[in-house]
N, C-alpha and C positions, 0 to 999 in steps of 0.2 A: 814344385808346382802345386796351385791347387786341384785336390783330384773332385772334390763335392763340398757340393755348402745346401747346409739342411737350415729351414727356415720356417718356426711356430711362432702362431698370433703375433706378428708385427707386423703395427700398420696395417695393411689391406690383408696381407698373406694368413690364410689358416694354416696350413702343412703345403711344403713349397722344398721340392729337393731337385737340384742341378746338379749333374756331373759334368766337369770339364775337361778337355782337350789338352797337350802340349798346341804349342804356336799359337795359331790366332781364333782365339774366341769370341764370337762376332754375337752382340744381343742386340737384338730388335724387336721395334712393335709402335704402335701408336703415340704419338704424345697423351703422356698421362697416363701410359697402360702399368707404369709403376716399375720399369724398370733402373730407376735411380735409387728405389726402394730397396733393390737387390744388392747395388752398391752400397746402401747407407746401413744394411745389412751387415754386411763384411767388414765393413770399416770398425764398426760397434765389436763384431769379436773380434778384433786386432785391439780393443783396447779404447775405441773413440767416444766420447761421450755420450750415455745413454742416459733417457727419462722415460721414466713412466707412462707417459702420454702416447708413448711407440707402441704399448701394448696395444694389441687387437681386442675394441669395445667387447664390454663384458666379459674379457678372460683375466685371469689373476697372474699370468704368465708367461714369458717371452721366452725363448730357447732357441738362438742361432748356434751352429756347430759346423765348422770347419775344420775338412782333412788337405793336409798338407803332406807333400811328399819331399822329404829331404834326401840333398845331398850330405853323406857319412863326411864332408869337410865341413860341410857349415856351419858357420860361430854361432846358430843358434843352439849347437849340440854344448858347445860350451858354457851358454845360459841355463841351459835344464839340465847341466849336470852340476852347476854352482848352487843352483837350487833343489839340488838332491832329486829332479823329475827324470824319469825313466825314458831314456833314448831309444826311439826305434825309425825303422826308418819313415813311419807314418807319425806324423805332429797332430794329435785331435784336439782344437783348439775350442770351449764350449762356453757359451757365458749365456745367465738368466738373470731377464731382470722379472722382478716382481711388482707387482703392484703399489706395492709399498711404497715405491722409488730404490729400492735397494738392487744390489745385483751381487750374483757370484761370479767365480770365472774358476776355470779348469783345465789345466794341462794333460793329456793322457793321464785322466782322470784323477791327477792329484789339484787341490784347490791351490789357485796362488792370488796373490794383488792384480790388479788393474793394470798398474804400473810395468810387473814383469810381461803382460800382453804386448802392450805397448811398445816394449822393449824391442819384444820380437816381432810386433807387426813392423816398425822400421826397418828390421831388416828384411822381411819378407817383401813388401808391397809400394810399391810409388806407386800415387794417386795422382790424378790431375781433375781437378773437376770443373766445371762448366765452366766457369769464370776463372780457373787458376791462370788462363793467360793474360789479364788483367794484371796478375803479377809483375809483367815485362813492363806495365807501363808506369809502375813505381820502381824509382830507380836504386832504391834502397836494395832491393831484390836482384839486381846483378850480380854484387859482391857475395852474395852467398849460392848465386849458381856458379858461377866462377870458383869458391874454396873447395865446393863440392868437385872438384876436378883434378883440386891441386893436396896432394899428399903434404899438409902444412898442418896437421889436427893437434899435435903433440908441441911444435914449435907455438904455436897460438894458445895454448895451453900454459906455456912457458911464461907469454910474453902477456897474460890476462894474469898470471900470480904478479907478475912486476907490477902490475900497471895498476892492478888492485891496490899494494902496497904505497904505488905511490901516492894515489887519492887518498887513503889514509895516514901518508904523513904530513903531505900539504891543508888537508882537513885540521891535523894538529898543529900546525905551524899556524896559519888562519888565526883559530882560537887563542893559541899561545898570544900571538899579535894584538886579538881582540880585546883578552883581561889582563895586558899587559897592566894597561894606565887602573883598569879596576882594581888589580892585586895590588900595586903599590897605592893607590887608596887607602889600602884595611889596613898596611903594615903595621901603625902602631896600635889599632885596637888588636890584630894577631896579638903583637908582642905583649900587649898587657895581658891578654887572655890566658899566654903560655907562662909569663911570668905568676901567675893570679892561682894556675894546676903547682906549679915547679913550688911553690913557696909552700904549698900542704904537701906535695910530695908524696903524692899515695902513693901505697905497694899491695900487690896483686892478694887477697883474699887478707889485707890490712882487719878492715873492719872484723869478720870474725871473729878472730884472734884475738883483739882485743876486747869482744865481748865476752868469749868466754873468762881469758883472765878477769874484769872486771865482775864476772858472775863469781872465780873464786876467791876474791878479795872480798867480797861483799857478805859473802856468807863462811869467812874463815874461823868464828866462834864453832859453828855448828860443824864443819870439816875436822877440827879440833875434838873436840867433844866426840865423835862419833871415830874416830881413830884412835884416838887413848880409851876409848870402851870396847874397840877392835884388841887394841894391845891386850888389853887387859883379861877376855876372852880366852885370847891364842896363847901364851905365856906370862900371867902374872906369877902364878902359885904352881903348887903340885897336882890342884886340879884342872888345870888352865887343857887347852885343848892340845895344847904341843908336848906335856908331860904324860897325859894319858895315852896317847899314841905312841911316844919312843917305851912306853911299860909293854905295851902291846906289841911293839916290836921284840923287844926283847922277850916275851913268850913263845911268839911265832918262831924267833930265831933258835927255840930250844927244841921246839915241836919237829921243825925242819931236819934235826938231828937224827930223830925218832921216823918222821914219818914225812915222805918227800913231797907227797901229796901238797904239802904248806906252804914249799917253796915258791909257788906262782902268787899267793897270795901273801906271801913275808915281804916279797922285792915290788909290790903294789902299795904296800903301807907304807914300804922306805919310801917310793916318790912323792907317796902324802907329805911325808914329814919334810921331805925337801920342800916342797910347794908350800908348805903352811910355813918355816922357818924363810921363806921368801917374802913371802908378806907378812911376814913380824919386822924384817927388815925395811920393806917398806914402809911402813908405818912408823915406825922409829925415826928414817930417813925424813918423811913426810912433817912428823910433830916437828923436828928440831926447826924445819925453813917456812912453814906456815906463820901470819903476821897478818896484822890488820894494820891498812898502811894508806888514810887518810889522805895523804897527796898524792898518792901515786891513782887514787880514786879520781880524785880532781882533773888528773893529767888527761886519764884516757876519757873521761866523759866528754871535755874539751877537743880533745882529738877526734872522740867518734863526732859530736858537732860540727866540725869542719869536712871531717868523709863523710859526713849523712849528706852535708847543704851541695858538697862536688856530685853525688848521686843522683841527686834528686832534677838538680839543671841538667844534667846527662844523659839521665835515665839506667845507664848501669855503668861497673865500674869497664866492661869491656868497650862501653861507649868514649868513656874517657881516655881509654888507654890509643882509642882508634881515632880520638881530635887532637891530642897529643901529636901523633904521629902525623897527622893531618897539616897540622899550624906547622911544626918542623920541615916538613918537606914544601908548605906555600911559601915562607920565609927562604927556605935554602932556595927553591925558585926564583926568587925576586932577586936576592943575592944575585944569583949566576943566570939573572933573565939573558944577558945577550948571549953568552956563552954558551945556556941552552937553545935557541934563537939560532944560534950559528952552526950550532952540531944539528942539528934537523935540517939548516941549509944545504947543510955538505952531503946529508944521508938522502937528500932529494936530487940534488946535483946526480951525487953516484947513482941514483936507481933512476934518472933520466936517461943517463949514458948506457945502461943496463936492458933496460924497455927500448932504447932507440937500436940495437945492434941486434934484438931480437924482431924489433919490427921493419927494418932495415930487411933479414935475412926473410922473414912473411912476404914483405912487396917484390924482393930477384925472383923469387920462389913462383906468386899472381903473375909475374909479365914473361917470364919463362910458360908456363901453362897459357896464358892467352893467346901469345903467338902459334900454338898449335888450336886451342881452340876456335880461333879467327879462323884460320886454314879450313879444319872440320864443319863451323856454322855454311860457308862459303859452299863447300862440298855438297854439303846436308839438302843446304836450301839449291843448290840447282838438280837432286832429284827429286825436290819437292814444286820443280814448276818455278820458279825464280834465278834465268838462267845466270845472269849479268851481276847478282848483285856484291857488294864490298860489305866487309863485317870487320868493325874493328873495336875493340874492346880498348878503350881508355882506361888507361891507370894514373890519375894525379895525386899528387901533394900540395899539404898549402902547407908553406912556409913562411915561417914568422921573425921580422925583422926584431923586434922586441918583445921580449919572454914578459914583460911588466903592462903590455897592451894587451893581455887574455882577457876575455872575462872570467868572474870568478869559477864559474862553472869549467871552464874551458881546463885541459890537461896538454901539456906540452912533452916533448920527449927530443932528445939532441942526437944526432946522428954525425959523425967527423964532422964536428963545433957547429952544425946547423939545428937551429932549433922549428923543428916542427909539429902542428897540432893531431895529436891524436885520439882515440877514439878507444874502446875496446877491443877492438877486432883489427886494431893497426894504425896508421898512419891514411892507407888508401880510399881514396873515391875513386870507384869503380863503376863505368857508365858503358852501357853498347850502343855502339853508332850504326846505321847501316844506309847503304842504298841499294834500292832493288833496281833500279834502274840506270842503263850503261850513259858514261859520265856527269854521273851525277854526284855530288860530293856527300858522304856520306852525313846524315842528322843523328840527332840522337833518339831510338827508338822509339822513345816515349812519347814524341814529335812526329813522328813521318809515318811509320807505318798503320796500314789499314786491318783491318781487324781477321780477315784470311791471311792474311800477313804476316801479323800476330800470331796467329795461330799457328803456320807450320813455323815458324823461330821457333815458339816454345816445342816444337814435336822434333825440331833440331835438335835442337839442347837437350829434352827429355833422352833422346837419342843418344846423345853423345854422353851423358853420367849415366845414362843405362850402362852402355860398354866399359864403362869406366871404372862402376862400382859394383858389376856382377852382379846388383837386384834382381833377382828371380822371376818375381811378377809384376809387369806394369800395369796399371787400370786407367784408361781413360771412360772421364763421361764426357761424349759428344765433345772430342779436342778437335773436330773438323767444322765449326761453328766459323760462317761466314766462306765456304770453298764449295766448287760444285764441280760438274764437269770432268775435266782433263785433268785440273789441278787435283780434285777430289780424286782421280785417280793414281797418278803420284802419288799423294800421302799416302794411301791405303797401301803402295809396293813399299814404302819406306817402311811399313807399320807389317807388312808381311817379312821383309827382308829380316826387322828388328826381332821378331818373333822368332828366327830360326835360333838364336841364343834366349832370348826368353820369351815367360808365356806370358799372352797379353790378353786382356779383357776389356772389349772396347763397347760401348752404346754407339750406336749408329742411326743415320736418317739417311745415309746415302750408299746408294747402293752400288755404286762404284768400291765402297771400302768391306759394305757385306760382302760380296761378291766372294773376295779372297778368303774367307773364314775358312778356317779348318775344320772348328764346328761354330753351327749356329745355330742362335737359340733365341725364339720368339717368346714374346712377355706380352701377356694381354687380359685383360679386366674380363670375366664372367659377373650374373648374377645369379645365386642360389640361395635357397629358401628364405630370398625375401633381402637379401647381404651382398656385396660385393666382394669379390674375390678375385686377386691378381691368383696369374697359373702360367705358367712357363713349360714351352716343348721343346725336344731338340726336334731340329729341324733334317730330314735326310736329305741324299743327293736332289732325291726327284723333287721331293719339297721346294726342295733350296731356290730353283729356276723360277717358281711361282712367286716365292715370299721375294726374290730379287726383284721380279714384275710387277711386284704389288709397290714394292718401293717406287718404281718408273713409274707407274701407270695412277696408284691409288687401288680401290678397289677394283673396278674397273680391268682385269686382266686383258690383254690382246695380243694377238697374233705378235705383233709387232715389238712388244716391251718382252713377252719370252722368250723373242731371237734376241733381244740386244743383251736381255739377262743369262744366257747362254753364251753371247761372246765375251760378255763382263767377265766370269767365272774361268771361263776360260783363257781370260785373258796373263801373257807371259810377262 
């Protein structure tokens, strides 16, 4: 539940703190006293979208914080402990925006994303605000009050990876179709382009290679010359470099004898002498196959000519090697166009039959949960003052005589050998019909009912995935728009009953529904030094009678609206 929600420079509010109730939290006050403020408040540290322009004129800083009391089961202990935030049984949820446009956010005081608010405002809080029952009257919007009822989140999960893949194979199947007639077009300029590489026959790091050899061919006098002057150096004579060192060794090797001391540096000379008798052999090696070799000059400048002119149209040699590979595999396409053509036939076939036995098991799944929810709306709305009326949730399909009559856009899916159009979320259109009134054939919602109407369906329904899905806190703002009277009393039991599993936070104008509050709590505009300022009280028992009467009456108090506001409250 929420236990207080703290509220600096937003919008109207300087410093603004509410403590709440379990069950029903009833807020009241004037039109325009800024109690939607409080809401749009809360919504923001749950993650909802904040600006700058919320800030309170002249200040550099916003600061909502909400404490939240958990239950030790809740999946939200599972979120802030994936994100390393420390569990207790208080959630201090705090987000500031700045002036800047920026904002922070804070979990029991460790910072996280937006995102993870977000996360957890979902599972905390259903909202319904002024116009959310506006929803009922787009019919797109049934089908996702109705899933939210039906344990299908994971099968539809299943059945949006198929259905994903299939749009992407049909997508390349499409294109394949498109540059069918294009590819075979280019064939024979391919084949001359690949014939035009395959005839120079480059090989990977070619050119190099062949430059350096051409640099030693070019300059083999001088390679010459300067290796027989190495020889001659290292071992020509006796005073060459290789004779004066083995003299040396053999000193060292006498001294060794005498004095051990010599040994580290007697076995240091030997591997001179090995390494210097290594490059006398190379060098030797070297003179004898060293050659100045006029065509073989010819050959590779010719050659590098042709890898330079393959580079240069290319841009590199990795370019080439990747159009290569390119022209091979558009030619092996053209080849085996049908054959490819057919194998994506068959891979779309199979992943219709795939998506349709998953979408198939989605729609038993919708018409299994409506028949109870029909039941429940039915229930709902006769203690909400609609004693008569029929509720029936429609589930169709359209089914398609010819898979070849889609539009392009359109996705199809086969179900035992029926092919029908589907969607991402299934096969189903999903439509509520009702009538409130006895024999009357039910329309479809979006049709027929009137806007008090409207309004307890939705506080039905709200009702009925409350209990459904264990939300903790519900918030309406003003869900009694368009009801008064007897009926407005009704909802308000439905909205006290719904309270005794969870805690509810409702705006109100009628005082049939304050009445029942557990606590309430009045919101109303001051002016001080010159500024306006929203300020909020709780309201006590003795209070309560009065601000009921003020709802009856207006300002205006009388004898008359403090009895009727004393049997409203009291009423069972």
């Amino acid at each position: 539940m929420l236990k207080s929600l703290l509220i600096k420079n937003f919008a109207l509010i300087d410093s603004l703190e509410i403590e709440f109730s379990k069950g029903l939290n009833i807020i009241t006050g004037e039109t325009g006293a800024g109690k939607s403020v409080i809401v749009g408040a809360l919504l923001m540290a749950l993650g909802e979208r904040a600006s700058a322009e919320l800030i309170r004129e002249g200040e550099k800083k916003a600061v909502i914080e909400a404490i939240f009391n958990l239950s030790k089961k809740s999946n939200i202990n599972i979120i802030l402990t994936d994100n390393e935030i420390d569990t207790n049984d208080d959630l201090i949820i705090r987000r500031e925006l700045s002036d800047k446009g920026s904002s922070r956010c804070f979990i029991n005081d460790s910072p996280v994303n937006v995102n993870i608010l977000k996360k957890i405002g979902d599972l905390l809080v259903d909202f319904h605000g002024q116009h959310d029952h506006q929803l009922l009257l787009n019919k797109d919007s049934h089908i996702t009050l109705l899933d939210s009822l039906t344990n299908i989140e994971s099968i539809k999960e299943e059945y949006f990876l198929l259905y994903s893949e299939l749009i992407d194979k049909i997508k390349k199947l499409s294109e394949l179709k498109k540059n069918e007639s294009l590819l075979k077009s280019k064939i024979d300029s391919f084949k001359f382009e690949l014939n035009e590489i395959d005839r120079i026959n480059p090989k990977d790091e070619e050119e190099q290679v062949l430059e350096q050899e051409l640099n030693i061919i070019q300059n083999s006098e001088i390679l010459h010359n300067l290796t027989n002057e190495l020889n001659l150096v290292l071992s020509d004579d006796e005073n060459s470099a290789y004779s004066q060192l083995s003299k040396a060794e053999k000193i060292l090797q006498k001294l060794v004898k005498i004095e051990s001391k010599f040994k580290e540096y007697s076995d240091e000379l030997e591997k001179s002498s090995v390494i210097i008798n290594e490059i006398i052999k190379f060098a030797n090696d070297y003179l004898t196959n060293i050659q100045f070799d006029q065509q073989r000059i010819e050959a590779i400048r010719e050659r590098l000519l042709l890898l330079s002119g393959l580079r240069k149209k290319y841009g590199t040699y990795n370019a080439i090697f990747e159009r290569i590979s390119y022209l091979e595999n558009e030619l092996n396409l053209i080849a085996n166009f049908d054959e490819e053509i057919a194998a994506l036939e068959k891979e779309i076939l199979n992943l219709k039959k795939l998506a349709g036995e998953k979408a198939h098991l989605i729609s038993s799944k919708r018409k299994e949960c409506s028949i109870q929810l029909d039941k429940s709306v039915i229930q709902t709305l006769k203690t909400l003052g609609i004693e008569n009326s029929v509720f029936r949730t429609l589930i169709s399909q359209k089914e398609i005589d010819n898979d070849h009559l889609l539009r392009q856009t359109d996705i199809s899916v086969i179900i035992k050998g029926r092919v029908y159009l589907a969607r991402a979320d299934g096969i189903d259109d999903v439509e509520f019909f009702i009538s409130t009134n006895k024999g009357e054939t039910p329309k479809p919602l979006t049709n027929v009912a009137s806007g008090g109407e409207i309004s307890r369906v939705m506080l039905a329904l709200k009702s009925i995935v409350a209990k459904s899905d264990n939300m903790p806190i519900l918030v309406f703002d003003e869900i009694d728009i368009g009801i008064s009277g007897r009926i407005a009393q009704k909802v308000g039991t439905t909205m006290k009953d719904l309270s005794r599993n969870h805690q509810i936070i409702s705006i109100t104008h009628l005082p049939q529904i304050a009445a029942l509050g557990d606590r309430n709590i009045r919101v109303e505009k001051e002016t001080s030094h010159d500024r306006t300022i929203i300020k909020s009280s709780i309201i006590s028992e003795k209070e309560k009678v009065k601000e009921i009467a003020r709802l009856l009456s207006g300002e205006k108090i009388t004898e008359t609206s403090l009895e009727t506001a004393s049997e409203l409250i009291n009423y069972k």
